[in-house]
KOLGUDREN-380850 format. One line per 5 residues: their letters; for each residue x, y, z of C-alpha. Coordinates in nm, 3 decimals. Example, Ala and Ser with C-alpha at 12.3 -4.5 7.8 and 13.67 -1.06 7.14 Angstrom:
residues 2
AS	1.230/-0.450/0.780; 1.367/-0.106/0.714
END
This chain:
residues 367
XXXXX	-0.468/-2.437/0.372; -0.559/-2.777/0.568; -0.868/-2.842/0.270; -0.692/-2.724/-0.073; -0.294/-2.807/0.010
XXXXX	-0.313/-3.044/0.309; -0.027/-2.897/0.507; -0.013/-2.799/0.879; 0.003/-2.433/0.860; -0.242/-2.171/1.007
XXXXX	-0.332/-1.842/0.837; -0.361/-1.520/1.029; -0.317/-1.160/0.986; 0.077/-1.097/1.017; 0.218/-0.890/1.301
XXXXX	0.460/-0.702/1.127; 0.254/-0.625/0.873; -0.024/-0.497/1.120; 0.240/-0.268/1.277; 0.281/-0.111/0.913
XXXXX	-0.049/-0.118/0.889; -0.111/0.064/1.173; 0.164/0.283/1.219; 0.331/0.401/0.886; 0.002/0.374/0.654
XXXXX	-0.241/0.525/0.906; -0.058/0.767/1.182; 0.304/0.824/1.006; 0.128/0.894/0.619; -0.250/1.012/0.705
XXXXX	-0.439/0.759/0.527; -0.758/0.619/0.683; -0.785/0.276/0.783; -1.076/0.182/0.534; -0.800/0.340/0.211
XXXXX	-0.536/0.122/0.420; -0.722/-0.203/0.350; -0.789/-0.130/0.001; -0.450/-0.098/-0.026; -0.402/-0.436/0.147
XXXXX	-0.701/-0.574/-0.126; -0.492/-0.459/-0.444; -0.197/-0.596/-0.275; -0.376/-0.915/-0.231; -0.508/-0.905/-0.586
XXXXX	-0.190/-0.889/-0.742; -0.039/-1.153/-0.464; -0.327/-1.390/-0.614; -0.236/-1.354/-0.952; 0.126/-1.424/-0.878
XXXXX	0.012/-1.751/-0.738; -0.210/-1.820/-1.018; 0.040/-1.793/-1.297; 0.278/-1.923/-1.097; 0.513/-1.711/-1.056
XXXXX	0.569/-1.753/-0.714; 0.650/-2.115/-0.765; 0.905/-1.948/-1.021; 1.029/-1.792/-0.723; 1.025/-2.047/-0.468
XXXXX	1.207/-2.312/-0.726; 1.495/-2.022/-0.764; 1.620/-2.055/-0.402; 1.905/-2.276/-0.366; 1.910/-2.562/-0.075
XXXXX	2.145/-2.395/0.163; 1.952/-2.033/0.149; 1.660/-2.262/0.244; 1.792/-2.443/0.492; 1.918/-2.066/0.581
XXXXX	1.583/-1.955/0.616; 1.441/-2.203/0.852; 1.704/-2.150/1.087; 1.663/-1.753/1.049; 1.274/-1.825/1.161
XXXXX	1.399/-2.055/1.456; 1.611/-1.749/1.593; 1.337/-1.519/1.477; 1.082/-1.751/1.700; 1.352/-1.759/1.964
XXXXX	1.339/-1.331/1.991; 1.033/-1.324/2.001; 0.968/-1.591/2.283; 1.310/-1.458/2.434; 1.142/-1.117/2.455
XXXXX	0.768/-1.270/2.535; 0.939/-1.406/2.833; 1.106/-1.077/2.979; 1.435/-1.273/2.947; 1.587/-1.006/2.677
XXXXX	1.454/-0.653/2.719; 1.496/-0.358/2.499; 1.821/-0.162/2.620; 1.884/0.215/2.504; 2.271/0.158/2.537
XXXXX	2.328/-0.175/2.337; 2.006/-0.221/2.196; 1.924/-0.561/2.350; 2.006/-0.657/2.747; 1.896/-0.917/2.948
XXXXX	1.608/-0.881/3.161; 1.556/-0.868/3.536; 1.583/-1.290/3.621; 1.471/-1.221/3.935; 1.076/-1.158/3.850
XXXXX	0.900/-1.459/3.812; 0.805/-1.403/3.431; 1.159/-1.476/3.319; 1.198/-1.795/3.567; 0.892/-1.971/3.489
XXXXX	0.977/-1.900/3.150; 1.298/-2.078/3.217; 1.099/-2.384/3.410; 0.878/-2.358/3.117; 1.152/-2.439/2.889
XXXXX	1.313/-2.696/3.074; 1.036/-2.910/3.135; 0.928/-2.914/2.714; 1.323/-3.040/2.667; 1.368/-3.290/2.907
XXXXX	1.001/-3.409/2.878; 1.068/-3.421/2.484; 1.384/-3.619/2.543; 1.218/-3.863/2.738; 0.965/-3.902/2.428
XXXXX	0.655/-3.780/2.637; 0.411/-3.699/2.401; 0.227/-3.372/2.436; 0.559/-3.196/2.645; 0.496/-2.892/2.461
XXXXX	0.098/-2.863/2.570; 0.221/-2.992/2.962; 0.524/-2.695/2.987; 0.268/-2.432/2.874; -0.011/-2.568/3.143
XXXXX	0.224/-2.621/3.383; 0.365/-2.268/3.397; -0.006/-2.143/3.342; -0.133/-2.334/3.685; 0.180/-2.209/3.887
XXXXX	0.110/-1.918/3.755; -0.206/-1.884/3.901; -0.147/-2.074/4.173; 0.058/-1.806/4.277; -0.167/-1.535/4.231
XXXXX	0.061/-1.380/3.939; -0.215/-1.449/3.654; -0.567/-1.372/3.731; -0.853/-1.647/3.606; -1.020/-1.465/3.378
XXXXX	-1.314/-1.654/3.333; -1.476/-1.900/3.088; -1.707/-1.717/2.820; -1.768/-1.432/2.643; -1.988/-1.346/2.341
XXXXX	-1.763/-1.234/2.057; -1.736/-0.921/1.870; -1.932/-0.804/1.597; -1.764/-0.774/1.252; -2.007/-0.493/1.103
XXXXX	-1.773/-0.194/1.170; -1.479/-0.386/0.953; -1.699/-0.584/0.709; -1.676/-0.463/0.353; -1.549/-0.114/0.516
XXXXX	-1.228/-0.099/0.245; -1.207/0.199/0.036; -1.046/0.054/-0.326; -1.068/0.327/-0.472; -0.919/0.567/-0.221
XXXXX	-0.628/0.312/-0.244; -0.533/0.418/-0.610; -0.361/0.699/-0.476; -0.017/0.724/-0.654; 0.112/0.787/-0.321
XXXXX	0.010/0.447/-0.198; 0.232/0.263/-0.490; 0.496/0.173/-0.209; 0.228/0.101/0.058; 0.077/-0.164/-0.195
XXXXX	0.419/-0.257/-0.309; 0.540/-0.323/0.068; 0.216/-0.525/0.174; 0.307/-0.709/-0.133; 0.679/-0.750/-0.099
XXXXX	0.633/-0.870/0.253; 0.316/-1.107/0.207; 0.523/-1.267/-0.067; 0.842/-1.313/0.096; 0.725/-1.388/0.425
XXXXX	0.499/-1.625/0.327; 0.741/-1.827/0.138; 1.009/-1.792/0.425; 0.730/-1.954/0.639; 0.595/-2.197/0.403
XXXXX	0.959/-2.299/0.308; 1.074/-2.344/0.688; 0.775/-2.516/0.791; 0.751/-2.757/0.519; 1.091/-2.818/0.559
XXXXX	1.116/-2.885/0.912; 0.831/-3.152/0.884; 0.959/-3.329/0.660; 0.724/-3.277/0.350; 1.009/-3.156/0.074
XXXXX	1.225/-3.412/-0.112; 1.575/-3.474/-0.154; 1.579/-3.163/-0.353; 1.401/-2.908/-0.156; 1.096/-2.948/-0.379
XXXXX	0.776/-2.931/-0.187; 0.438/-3.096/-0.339; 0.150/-2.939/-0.356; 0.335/-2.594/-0.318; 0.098/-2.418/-0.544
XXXXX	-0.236/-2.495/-0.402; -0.071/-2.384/-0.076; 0.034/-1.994/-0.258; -0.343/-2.041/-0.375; -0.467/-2.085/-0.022
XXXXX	-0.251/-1.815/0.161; -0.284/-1.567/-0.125; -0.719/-1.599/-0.123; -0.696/-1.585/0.262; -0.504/-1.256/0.227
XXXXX	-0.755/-1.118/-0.049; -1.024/-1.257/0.182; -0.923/-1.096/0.482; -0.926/-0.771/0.341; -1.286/-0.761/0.288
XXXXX	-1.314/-0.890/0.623; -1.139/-0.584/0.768; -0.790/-0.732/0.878; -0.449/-0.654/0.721; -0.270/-0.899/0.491
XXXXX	-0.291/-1.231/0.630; -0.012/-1.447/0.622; 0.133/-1.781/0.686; 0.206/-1.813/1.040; 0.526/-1.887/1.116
XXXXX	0.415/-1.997/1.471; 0.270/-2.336/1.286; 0.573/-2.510/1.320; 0.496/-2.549/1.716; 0.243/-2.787/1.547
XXXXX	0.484/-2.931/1.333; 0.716/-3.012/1.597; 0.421/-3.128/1.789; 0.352/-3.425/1.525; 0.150/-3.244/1.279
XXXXX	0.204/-3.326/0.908; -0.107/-3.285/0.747; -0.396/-3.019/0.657; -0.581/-3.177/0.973; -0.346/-3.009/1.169
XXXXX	-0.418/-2.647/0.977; -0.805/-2.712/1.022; -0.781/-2.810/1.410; -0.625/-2.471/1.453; -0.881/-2.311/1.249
XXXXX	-1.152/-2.457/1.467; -1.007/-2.369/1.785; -0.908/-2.005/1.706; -1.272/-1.988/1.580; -1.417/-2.117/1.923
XXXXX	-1.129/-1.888/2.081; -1.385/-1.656/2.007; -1.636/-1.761/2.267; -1.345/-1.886/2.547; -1.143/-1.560/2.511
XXXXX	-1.168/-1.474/2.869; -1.019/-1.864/2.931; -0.737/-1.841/2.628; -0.646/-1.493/2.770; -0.554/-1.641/3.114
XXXXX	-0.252/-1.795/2.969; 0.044/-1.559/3.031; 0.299/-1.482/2.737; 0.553/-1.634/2.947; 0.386/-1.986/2.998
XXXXX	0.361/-2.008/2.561; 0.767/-1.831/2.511; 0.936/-2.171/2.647; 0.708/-2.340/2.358; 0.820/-2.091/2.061
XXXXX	1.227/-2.123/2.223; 1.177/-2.488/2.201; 1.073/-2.481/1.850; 1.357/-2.228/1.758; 1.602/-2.482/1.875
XXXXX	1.399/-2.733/1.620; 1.409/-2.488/1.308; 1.819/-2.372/1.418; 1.924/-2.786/1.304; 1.922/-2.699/0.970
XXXXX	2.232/-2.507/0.954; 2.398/-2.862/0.996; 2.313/-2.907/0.671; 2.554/-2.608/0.543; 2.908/-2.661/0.393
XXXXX	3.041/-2.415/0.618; 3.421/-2.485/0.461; 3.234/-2.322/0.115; 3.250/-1.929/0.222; 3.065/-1.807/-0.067
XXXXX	2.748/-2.085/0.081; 2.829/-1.999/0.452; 2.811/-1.639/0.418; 2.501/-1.573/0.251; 2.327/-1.886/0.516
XXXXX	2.461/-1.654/0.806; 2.341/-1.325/0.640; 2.020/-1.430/0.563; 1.997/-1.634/0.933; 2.112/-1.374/1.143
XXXXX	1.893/-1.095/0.949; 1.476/-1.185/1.005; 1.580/-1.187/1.402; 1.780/-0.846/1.407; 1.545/-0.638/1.135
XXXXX	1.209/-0.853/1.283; 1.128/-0.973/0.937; 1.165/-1.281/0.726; 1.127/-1.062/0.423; 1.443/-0.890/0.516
XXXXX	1.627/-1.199/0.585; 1.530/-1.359/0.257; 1.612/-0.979/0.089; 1.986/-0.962/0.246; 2.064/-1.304/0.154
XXXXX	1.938/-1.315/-0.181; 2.156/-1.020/-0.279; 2.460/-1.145/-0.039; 2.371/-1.495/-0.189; 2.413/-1.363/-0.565
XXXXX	2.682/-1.092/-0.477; 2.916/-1.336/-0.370; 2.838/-1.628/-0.658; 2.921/-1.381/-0.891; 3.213/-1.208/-0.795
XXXXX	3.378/-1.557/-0.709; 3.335/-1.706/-1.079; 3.070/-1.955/-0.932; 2.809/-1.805/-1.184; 2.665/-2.203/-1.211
XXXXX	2.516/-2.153/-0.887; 2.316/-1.810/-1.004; 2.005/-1.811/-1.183; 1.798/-1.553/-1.373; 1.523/-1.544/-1.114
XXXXX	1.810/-1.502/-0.843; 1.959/-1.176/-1.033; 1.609/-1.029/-1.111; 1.490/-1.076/-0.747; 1.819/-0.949/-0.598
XXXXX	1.788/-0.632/-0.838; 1.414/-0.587/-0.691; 1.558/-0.638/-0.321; 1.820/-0.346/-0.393; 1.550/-0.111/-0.537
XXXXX	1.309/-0.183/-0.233; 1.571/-0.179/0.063; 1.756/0.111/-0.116; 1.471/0.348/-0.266; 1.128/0.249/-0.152
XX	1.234/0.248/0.215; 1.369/0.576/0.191
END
């Protein structure tokens, strides 16, 4: 991503998608895990020819300005549930789904401190106030005796028992048509969610929500997924995390490759990256939410048929934890509404075709 397109997003296997992986593909429909990640290879296959013949730039040019604008505020409130939840601040509730969590543990409040400092450090222009709120939190942290040092170095894992391990032809099952669908549907949409929001928030698209370069970075994310099959991961993604970079400064593929470089000598300091708490990096990923949420001041909210389908799509990757879902819901609401309200102008072909697709998969392949 940082070499072919120059833009400051990291690749990684997706976390929803590793969930789906796990759970529904393997336990829930009996598959093994080497027929799971040949079904994550096709997936990527076709994924890489979309990219190459471009329809995904098809796809990407079809989305009006306020659904996009719509979409990088539904990733800030997706970042802010998950660093919400990272923190212990909201907690899983059996009664009303969601609740807050107990503020009296120190997670939550150093969370809070966390948070605090990376605002008011960021007001007062401090560069790096993202990097100093997640050390800061980290050293009370440990200070205090709540996270343990857990050392410097460690010799990584071997790859041997994932390398090359996929089973492509296992995956040719009829029954796995959905599976390779889904991996599909959701690399696809999630990836241009991210890619979209990202891009957007730093600044890189024009006046008209065109972004350069945009195919060399579906080229990039879509060989990294096909890639990272025969590695032995599930479909890897754009990560939507990469705009803590973004709001950091980054603007370029040096950003993308710094990342790459430090996950890869992650490898050797896991002991030292694991000592960081989820709580110390939440405040960073709220922070950034609050970033990616200023687009929605972009939205003619007087225009019903445009506010509805922004709110739809916003409000939808947090509450169904996926961008794919968000993009799905306000696509349809997005082309629903045009219609039915005589603004047919504001509809396109790809619009109608994609909605139609978003129906069948929420409606029948979910099932």
């Amino acid at each position: 991503m940082g070499l072919i397109a120059n833009y400051p997003i990291a690749l990684a296997p997706g976390m929803g998608l590793n969930a789906f992986f796990t759970y529904t593909v393997v336990l829930h429909m009996g598959y093994t895990w080497q027929i799971a990640l040949g079904a994550v290879f096709l997936s990527a296959v076709i994924f890489f020819a979309l990219s190459i013949f471009k329809i995904r730039e098809w796809i990407i040019a079809s989305i009006p300005l306020p659904l996009r604008a719509g979409i990088a505020a539904g990733i800030g409130l997706f970042l802010a549930l998950i660093a919400l939840e990272g923190a212990g601040i909201v907690v899983d509730n059996p009664a009303t789904l969601v609740g807050l969590g107990d503020l009296t543990k120190p997670g939550p409040l150093l969370a809070l401190l966390g948070f605090f400092i990376i605002v008011v450090l960021e007001a007062r222009r401090v560069t790096g106030a993202v990097l100093i709120g997640i050390l800061v939190v980290t050293f009370i942290s440990m200070g205090i005796g709540l996270t343990p040092f857990g050392g410097v170095f460690s010799a990584p894992p071997s790859i041997a028992p994932t390398f090359m391990q996929l089973d492509i032809a296992g995956a040719f099952n009829v029954g796995l048509v959905s599976v390779i669908f889904a991996f599909l549907f959701v690399d696809v949409f999630d990836n241009t969610g991210t890619l979209l929001g990202v891009t957007k928030r730093a600044g890189l698209a024009d006046e008209q929500g065109n972004v350069p370069k945009m195919g060399r970075a579906l080229i990039a994310d879509s060989a990294a997924a096909l890639f990272g099959s025969l590695l032995g991961t599930s479909t890897t993604t754009s990560y939507v995390e990469s705009a803590a970079g973004v709001s950091a400064g980054g603007r370029t593929g040096l950003t993308a490759i710094v990342v790459a470089i430090l996950f890869l000598l992650s490898l050797f300091f896991s002991p030292l990256a694991g000592s960081v708490p989820v709580y110390a990096t939440a405040p960073a990923l709220l922070f950034v939410a609050v970033l990616m949420a200023s687009g929605l001041a972009e939205i003619d909210w007087k225009d019903v048929t445009t506010a509805a389908p922004v709110t739809v799509t916003a409000l939808t990757m947090p509450l169904t934890y996926s961008i794919a879902n968000g993009i799905a819901f306000g696509f349809i609401t997005w082309t629903v509404v045009k219609l039915l309200s005589g603004r047919t102008k504001e509809i396109n072909a790809a619009l109608v075709i994609l909605s139609v697709l978003f129906v069948i998969k929420l409606g029948w392949l979910s099932a």
